[in-house]
Structure formats: structure tokens, C-alpha cells
DSSP file (Angstrom, degrees, kcal/mol; ACC not computed):
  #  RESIDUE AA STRUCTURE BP1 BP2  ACC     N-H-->O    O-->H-N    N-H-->O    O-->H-N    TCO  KAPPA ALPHA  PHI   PSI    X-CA   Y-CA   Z-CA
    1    1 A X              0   0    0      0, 0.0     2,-0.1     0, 0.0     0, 0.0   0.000 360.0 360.0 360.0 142.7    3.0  235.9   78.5
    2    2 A X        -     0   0    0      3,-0.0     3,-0.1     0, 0.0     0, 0.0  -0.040 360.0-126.9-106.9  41.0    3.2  232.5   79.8
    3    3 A X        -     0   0    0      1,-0.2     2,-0.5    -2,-0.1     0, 0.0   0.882  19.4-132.0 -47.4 138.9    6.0  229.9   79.7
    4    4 A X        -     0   0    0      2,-0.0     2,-0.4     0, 0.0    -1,-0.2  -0.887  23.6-172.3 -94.7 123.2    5.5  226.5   78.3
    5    5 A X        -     0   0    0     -2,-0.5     2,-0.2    -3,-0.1    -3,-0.0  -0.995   7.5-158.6-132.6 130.8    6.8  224.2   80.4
    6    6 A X        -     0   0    0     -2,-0.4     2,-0.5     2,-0.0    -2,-0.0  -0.562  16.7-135.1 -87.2 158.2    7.1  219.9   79.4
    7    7 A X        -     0   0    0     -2,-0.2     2,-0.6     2,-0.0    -2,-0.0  -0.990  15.2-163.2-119.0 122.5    7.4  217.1   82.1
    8    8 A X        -     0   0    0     -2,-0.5     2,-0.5     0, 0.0    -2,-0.0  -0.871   8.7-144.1-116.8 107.8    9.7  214.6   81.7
    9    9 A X        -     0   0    0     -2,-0.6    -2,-0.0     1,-0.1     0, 0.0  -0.404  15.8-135.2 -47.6 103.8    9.5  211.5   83.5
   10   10 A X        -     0   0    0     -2,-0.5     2,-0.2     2,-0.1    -1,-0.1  -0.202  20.1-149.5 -60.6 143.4   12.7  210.0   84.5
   11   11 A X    >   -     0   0    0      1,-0.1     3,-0.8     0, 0.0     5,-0.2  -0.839  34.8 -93.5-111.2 176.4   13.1  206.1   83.9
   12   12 A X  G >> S+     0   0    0     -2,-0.2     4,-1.3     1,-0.2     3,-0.6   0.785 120.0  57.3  -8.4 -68.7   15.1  203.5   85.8
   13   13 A X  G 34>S+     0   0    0      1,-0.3     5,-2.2     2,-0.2    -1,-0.2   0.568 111.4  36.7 -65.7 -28.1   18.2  203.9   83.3
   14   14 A X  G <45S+     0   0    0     -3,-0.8    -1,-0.3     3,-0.2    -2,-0.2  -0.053 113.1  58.2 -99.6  15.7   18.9  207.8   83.7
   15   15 A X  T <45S+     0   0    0     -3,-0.6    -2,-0.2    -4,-0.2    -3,-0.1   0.611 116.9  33.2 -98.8 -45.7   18.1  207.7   87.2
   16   16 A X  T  <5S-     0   0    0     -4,-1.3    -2,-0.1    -5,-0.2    -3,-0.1   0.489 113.0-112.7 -90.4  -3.8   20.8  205.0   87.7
   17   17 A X  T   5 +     0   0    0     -5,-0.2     2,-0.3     1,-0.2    -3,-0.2   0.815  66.4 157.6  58.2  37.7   22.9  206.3   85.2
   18   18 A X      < -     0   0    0     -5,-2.2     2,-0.3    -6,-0.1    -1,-0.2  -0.519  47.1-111.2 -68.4 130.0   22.3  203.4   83.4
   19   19 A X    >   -     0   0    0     -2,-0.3     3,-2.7     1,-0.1    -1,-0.1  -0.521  23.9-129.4 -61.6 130.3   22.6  202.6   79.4
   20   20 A X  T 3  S+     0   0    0     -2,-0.3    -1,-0.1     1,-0.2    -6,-0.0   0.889 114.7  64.9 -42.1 -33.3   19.1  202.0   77.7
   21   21 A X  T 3  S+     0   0    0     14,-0.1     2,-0.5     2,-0.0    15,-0.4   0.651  79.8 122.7 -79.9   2.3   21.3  198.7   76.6
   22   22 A X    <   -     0   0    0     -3,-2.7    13,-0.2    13,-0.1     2,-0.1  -0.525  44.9-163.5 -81.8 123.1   21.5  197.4   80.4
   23   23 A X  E     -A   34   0A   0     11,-2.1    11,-9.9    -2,-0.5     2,-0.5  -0.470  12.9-143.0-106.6 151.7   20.3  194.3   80.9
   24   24 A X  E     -A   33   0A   0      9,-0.3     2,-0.6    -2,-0.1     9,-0.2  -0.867  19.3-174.9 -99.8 124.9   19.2  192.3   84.9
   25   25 A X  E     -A   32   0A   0      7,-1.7     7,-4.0    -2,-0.5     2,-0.9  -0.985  18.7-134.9-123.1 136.1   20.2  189.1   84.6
   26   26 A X  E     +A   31   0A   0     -2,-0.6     5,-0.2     5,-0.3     2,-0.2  -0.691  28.2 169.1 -81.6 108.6   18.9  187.2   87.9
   27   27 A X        -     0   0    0      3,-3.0    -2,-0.0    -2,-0.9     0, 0.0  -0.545  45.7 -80.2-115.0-162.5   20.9  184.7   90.1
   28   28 A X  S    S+     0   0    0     -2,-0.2    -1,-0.1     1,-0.1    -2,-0.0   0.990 120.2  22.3 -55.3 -81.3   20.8  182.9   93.5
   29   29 A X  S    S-     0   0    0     -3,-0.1    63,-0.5    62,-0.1     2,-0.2   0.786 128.5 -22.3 -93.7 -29.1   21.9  185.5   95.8
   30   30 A X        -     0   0    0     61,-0.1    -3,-3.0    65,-0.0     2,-0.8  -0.666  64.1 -81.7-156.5-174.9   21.2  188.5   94.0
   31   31 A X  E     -AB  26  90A   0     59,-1.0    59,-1.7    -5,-0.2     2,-0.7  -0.924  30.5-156.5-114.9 142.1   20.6  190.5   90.7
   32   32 A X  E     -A   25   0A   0     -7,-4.0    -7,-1.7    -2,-0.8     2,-0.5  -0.784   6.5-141.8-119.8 127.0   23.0  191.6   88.7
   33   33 A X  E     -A   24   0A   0     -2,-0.7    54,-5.0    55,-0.4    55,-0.4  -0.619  28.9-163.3 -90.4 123.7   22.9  194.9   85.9
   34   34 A X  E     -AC  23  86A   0    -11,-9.9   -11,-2.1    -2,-0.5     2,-0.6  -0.958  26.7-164.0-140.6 149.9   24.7  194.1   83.0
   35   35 A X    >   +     0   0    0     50,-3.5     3,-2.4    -2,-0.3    50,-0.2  -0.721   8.6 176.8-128.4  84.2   26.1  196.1   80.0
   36   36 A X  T 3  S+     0   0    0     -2,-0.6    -1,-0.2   -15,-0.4    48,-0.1   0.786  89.6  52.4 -57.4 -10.6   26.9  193.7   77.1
   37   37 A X  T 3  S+     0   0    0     48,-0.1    -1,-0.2     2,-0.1    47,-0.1   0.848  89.0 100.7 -93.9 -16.1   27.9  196.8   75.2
   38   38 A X    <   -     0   0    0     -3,-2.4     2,-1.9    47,-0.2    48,-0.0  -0.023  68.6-131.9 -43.4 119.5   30.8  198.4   78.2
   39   39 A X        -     0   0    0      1,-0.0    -1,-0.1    46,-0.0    -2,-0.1  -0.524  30.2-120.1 -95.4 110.0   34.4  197.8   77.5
   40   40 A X        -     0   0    0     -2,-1.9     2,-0.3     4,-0.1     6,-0.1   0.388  20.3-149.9 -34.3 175.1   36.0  196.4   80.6
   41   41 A X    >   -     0   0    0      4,-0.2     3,-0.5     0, 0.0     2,-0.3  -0.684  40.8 -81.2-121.6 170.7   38.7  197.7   82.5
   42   42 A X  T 3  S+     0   0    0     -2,-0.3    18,-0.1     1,-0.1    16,-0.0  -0.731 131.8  33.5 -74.4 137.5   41.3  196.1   84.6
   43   43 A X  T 3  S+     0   0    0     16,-2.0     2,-0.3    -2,-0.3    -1,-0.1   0.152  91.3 151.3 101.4 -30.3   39.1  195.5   87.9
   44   44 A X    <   -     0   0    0     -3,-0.5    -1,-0.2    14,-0.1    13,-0.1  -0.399  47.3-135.1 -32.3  83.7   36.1  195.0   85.5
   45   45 A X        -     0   0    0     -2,-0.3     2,-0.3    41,-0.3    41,-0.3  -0.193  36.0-174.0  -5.1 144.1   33.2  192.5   87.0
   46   46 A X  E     -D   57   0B   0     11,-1.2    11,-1.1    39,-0.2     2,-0.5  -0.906  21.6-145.3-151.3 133.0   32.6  190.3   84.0
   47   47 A X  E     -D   56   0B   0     37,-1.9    36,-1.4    -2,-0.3    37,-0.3  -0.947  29.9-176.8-109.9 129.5   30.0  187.7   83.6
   48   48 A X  E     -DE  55  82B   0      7,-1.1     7,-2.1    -2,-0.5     2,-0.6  -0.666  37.0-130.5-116.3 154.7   31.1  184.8   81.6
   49   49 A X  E     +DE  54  81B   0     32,-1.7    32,-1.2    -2,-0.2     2,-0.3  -0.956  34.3 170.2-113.1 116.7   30.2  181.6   80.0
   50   50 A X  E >  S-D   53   0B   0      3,-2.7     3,-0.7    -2,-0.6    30,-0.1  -0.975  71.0 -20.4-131.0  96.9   33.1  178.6   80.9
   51   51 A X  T 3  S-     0   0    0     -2,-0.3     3,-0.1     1,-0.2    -1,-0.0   0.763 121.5 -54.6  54.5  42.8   32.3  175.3   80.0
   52   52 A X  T 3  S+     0   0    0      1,-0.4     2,-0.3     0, 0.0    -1,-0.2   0.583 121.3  87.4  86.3  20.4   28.9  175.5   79.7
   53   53 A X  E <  S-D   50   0B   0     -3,-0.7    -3,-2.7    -5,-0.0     2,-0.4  -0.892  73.1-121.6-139.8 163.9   28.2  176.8   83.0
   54   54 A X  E     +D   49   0B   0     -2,-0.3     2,-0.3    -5,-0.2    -5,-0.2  -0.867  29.8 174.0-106.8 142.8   28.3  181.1   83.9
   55   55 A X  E     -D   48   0B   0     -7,-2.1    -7,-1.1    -2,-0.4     2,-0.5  -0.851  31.9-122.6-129.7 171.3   30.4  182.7   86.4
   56   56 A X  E     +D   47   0B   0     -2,-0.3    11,-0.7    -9,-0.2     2,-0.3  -0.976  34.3 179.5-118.5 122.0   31.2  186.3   87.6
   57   57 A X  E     -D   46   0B   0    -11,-1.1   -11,-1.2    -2,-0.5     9,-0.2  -0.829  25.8-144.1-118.3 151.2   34.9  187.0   87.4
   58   58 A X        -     0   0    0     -2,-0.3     2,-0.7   -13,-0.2     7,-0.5  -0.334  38.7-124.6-103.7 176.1   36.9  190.6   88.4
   59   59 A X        -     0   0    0      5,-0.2   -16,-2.0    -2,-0.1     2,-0.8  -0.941  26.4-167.0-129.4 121.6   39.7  190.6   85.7
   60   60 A X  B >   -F   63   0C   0      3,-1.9     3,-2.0    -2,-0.7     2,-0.4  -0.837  61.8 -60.2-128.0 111.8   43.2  190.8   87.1
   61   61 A X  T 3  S-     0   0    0     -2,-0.8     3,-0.0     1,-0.2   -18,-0.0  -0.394 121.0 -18.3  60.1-118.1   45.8  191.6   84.3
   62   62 A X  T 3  S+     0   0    0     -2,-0.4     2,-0.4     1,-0.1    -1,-0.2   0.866 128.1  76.8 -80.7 -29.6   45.2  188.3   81.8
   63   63 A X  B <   -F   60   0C   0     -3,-2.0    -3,-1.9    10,-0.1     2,-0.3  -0.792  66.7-153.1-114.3 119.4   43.6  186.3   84.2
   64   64 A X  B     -G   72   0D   0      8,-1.0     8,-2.8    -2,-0.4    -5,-0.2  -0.618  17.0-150.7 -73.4 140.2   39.8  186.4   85.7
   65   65 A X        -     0   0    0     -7,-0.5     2,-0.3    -2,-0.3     7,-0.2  -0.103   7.0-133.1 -97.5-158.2   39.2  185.2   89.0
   66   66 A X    >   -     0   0    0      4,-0.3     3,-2.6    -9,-0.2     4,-0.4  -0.818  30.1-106.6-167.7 138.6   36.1  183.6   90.3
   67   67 A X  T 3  S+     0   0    0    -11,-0.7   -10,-0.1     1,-0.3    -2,-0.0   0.184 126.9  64.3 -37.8  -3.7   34.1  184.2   93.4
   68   68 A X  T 3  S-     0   0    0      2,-0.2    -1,-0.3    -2,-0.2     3,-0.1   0.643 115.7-121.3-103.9 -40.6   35.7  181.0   94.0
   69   69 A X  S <  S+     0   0    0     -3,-2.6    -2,-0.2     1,-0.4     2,-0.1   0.340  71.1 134.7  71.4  20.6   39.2  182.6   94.0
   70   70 A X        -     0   0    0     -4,-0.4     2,-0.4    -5,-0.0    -1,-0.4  -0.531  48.7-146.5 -66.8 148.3   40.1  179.9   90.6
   71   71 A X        -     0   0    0     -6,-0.2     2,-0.6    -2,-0.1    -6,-0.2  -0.992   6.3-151.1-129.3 133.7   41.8  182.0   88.3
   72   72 A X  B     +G   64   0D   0     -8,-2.8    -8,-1.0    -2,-0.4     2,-0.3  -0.836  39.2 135.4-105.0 121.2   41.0  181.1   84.6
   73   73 A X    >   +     0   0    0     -2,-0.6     3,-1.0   -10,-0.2     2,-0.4  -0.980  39.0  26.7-149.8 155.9   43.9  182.1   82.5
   74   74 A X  T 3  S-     0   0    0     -2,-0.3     4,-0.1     1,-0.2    -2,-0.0  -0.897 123.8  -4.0 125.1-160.1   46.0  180.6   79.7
   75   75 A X  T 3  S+     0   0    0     -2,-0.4    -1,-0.2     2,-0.1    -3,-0.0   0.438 135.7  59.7 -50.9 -32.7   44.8  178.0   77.3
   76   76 A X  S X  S+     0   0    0     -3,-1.0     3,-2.0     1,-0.2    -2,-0.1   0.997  95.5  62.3 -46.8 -80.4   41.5  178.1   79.5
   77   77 A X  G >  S+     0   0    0      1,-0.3     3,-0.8     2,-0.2    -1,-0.2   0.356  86.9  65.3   7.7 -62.6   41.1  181.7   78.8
   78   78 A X  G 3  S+     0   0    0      1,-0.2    -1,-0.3    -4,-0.1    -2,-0.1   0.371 101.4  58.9 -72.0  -3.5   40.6  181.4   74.9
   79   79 A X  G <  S+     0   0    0     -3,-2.0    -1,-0.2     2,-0.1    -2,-0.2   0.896  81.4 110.9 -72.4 -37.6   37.1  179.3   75.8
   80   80 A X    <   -     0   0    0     -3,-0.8     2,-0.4     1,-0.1   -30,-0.2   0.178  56.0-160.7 -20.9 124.5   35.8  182.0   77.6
   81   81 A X  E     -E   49   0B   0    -32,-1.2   -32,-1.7     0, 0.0     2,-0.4  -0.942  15.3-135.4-134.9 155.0   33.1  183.6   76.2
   82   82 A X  E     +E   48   0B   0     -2,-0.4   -34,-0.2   -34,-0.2     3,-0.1  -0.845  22.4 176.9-102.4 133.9   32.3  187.5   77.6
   83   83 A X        -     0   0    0    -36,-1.4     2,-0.3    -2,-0.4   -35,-0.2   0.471  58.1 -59.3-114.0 -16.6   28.7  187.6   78.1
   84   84 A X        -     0   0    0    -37,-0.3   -37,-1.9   -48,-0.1    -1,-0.4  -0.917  51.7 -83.5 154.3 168.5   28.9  191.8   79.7
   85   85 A X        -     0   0    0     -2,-0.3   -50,-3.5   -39,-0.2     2,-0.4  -0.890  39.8-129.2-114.2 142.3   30.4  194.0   82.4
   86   86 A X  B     +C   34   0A   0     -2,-0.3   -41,-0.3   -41,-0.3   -52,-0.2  -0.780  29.1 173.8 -95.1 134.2   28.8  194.0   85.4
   87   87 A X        +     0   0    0    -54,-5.0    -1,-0.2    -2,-0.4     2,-0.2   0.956  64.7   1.5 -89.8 -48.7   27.9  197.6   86.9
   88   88 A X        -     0   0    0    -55,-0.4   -55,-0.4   -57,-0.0     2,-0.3  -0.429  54.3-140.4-136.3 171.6   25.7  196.8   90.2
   89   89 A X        -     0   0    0    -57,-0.2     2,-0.4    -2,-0.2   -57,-0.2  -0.867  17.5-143.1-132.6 143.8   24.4  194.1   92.1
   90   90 A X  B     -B   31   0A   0    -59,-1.7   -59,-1.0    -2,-0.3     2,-0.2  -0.865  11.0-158.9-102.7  74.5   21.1  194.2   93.5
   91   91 A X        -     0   0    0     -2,-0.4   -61,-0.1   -61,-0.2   -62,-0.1  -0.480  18.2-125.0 -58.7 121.9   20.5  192.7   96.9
   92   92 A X    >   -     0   0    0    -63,-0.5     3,-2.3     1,-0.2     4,-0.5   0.011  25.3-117.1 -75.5 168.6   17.0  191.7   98.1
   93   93 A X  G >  S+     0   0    0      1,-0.3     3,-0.6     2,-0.1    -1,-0.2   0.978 110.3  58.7 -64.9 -32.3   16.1  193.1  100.9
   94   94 A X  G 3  S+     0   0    0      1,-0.2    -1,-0.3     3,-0.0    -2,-0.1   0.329  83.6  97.2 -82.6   9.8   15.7  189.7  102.9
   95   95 A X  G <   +     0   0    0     -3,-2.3     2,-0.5     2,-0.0    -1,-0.2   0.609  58.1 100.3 -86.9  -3.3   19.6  188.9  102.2
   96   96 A X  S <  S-     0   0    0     -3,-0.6     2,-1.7    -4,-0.5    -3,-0.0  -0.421  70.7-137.8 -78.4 141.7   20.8  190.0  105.0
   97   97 A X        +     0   0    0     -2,-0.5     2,-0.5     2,-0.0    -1,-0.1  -0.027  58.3 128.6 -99.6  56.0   21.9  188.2  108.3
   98   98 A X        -     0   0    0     -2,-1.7     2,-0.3     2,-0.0    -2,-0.0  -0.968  61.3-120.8 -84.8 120.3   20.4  190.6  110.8
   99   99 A X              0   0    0     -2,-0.5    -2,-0.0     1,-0.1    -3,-0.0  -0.600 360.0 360.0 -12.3 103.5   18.6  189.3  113.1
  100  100 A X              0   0    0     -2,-0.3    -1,-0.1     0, 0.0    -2,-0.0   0.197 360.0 360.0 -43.7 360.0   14.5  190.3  113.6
């Protein structure tokens, strides 16, 4: 008797342990995977939209910080609009400053 056996291809999203719903949103320095459907944490990577412009903020307690080290908190706060939790960044391979 002979066994039947399937192959099943892995994709990206179960490789990475990624949600099917995770989205690459592209910047300047890097890429970033992001999971509009994740409920932050305290510690949480966030990317947000603040006065018409997007940032990546950690969340500490009420207040998000910014790569910046501004912390938006407050009255600010309630503008804020949560665009996703970030899991990864994705660095290209030519970002580094090593030397050739």
C-alpha cells in the first residue's frame, strides 16, 4: 500500500509568523510590516497619522513617543489616528555603514 502524501508550499506570512492581514508599508530608511488588525501593548511600535503627516511611535503608558523623542500626549493625543502595530522592520541590505 502506498501513502499519499500533499506538498504544501509555505508563503511569506507563515514563514514569518506573519498574519495574512499584514501589510509593508515602505519608508526612507527602511520597510516596515504592519498589522492594522494587532492590539497594541505597552512597548507597542505604532504607526500613526498626526497632523497630516505619519510617524512611528513606541507607546509609553498614555503617551507615544517619536523617533524624535517628542512625546504626543494629552489634548494632542485625541487627533491621533492609529494606522497599525508595527512587528518588523526590514533593512536593505545597503543600509549599513560598513565600509567596502
Amino acid at each position: 500500500m502506498q501513502a499519499q502524501t500533499s506538498h504544501v508550499t509555505p508563503d511569506i506570512f507563515s514563514l514569518c509568523g506573519l498574519p495574512p492581514a499584514a501589510e509593508f508599508i515602505e519608508t526612507s530608511c527602511c520597510i516596515a510590516v504592519m498589522d492594522r488588525n494587532a492590539v497594541p501593548d505597552e512597548q507597542s511600535v505604532l504607526l500613526i497619522s498626526f497632523c497630516g503627516l505619519t510617524f512611528y511611535v513606541r507607546l509609553c503608558g498614555e503617551a507615544g513617543i517619536t523617533e524624535d523623542g517628542e512625546a504626543i500626549e494629552g489634548e494632542a493625543a485625541e487627533e491621533v489616528e492609529v494606522l497599525g502595530r508595527v512587528s518588523f522592520f526590514i533593512n536593505g541590505t545597503d543600509a549599513d555603514d560598513i565600509p567596502s
